[in-house]
C-alpha positions as CSV (number, residue, x, y, z in Angstrom):
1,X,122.0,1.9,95.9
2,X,118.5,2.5,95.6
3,X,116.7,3.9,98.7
4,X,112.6,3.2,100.1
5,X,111.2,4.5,103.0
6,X,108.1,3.2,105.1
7,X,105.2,4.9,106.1
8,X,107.1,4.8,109.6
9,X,110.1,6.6,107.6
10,X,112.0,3.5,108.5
11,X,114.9,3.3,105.4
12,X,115.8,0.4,103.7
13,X,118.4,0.1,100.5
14,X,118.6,-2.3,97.6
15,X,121.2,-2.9,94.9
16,X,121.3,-0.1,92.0
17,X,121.3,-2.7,89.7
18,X,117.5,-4.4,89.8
19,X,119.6,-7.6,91.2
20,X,117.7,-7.4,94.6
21,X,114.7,-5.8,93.4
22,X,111.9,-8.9,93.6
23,X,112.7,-8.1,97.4
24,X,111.4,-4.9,97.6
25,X,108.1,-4.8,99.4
26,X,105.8,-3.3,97.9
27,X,104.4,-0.7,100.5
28,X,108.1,0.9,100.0
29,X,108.4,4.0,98.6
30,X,111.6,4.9,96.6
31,X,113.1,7.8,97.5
32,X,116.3,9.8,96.8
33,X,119.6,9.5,98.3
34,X,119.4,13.4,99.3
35,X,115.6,11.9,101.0
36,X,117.4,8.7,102.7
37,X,120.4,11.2,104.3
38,X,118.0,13.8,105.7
39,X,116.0,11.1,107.1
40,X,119.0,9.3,108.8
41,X,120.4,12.3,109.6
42,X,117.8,14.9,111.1
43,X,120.4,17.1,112.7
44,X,121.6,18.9,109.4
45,X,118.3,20.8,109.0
46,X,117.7,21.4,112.7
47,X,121.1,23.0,112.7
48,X,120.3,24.5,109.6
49,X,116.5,26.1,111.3
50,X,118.7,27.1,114.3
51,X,121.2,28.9,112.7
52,X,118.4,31.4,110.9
53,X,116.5,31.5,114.2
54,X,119.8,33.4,115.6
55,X,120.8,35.3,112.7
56,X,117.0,36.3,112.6
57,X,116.7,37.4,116.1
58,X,120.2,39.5,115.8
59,X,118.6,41.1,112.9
60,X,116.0,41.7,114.8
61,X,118.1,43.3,117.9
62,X,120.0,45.5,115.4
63,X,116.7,46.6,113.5
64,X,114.8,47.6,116.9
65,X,118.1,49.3,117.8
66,X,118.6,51.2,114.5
67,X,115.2,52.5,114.7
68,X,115.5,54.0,118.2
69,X,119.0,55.3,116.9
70,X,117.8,56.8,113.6
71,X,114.4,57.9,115.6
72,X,116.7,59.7,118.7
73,X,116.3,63.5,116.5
74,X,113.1,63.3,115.4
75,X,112.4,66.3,117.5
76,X,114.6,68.6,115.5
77,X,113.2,67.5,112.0
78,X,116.3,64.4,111.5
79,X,115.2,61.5,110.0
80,X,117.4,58.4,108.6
81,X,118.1,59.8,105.3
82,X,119.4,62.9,106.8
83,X,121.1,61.2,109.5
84,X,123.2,58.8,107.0
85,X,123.7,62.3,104.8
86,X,125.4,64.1,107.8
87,X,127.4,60.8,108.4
88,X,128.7,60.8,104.9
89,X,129.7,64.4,105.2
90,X,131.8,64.0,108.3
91,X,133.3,60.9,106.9
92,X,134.2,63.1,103.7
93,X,135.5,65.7,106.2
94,X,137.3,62.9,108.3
95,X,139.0,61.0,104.8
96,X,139.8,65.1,103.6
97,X,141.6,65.5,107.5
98,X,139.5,68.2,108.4
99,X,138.5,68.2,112.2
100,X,134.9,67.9,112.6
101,X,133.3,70.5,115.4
102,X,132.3,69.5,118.8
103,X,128.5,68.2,117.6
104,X,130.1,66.6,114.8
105,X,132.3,64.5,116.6
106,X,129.8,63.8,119.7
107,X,127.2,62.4,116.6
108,X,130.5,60.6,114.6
109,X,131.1,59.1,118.2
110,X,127.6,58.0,118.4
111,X,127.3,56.4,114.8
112,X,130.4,54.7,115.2
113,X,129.5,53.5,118.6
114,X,126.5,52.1,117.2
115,X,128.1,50.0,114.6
116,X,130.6,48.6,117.0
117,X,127.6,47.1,119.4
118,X,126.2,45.8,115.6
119,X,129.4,44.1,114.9
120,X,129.5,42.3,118.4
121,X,125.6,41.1,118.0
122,X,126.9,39.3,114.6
123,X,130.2,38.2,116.8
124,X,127.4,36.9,119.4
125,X,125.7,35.0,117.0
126,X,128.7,33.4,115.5
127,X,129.9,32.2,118.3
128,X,126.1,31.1,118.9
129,X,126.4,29.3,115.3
130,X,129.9,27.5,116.1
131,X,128.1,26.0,119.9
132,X,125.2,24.6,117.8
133,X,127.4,23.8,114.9
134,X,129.3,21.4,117.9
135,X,126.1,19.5,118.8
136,X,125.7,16.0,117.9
137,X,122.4,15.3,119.9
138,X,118.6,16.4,117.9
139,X,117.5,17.4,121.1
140,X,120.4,19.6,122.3
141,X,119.8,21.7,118.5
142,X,116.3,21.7,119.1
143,X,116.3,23.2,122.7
144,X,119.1,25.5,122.2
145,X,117.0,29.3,123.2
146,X,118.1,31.8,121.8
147,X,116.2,34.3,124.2
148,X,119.1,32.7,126.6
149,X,122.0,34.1,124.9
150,X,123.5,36.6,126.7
151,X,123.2,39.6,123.7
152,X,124.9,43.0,124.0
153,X,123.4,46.2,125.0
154,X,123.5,49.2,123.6
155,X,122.6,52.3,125.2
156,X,121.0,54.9,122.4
């Protein structure tokens, strides 16, 4: 089939073979069949926009997070890289089953803590994904807020 659109995006499709073509109008403008779908079938990219809007705004959570988190020992001279340097040292010490000291542990707790709340966020907006992934009305996509999703906490 060959597909046209209107100026009201109204689609209309003729035989692929030219059989029906001295009854195309010609204010019609052809179009592709990837054009003619997303036309009929608005849904796909509003899903699609949705989708990164919750992604984005987990990202976002787990960025604002990770800053306070990596930003908590600034005081003492810490910064990220040392931070993630520390963590791979007590994670060597951990794999090598040596017992890491009393700060080590408390900071190991903390780190791993924080990746646990990061892994429920993504679970969050999976589950977030599927609901919108269920929709079948425009509108329902479209008004879907994310701000209303109830998002973990985590306490730095």
């Amino acid at each position: 089939m060959k597909h046209y659109k209107d100026t009201n995006n109204n689609i209309y499709a003729y035989e692929s073979d030219g059989s029906q073509d001295e009854f195309i109008p010609d204010n019609l403008t052809q179009i592709t069949d990837d054009e003619a779908f997303t036309i009929l079938n608005p849904i796909g990219d509003t899903k699609e926009a949705k989708y990164a809007e919750i992604y984005a705004h987990a990202d976002s959570l787990i960025a604002e997070q990770e800053a306070a988190f990596f930003t908590k020992g600034v005081s003492t001279g810490r910064n990220k890289d040392r931070l993630l340097k520390q963590q791979n040292k007590r994670n060597n010490k951990k794999i090598k089953g040596q017992n890491l000291n009393a700060k080590e542990q408390a900071e190991d707790d903390r780190y791993d803590s924080f990746m646990d709340w990061a892994d429920i966020v993504y679970d969050v907006a999976d589950t977030s994904e599927d609901a919108v992934e269920a929709m079948t009305n425009v509108e329902d996509v479209k008004n879907y807020d994310v701000d209303n999703i109830t998002w973990p906490t985590w306490n730095n």
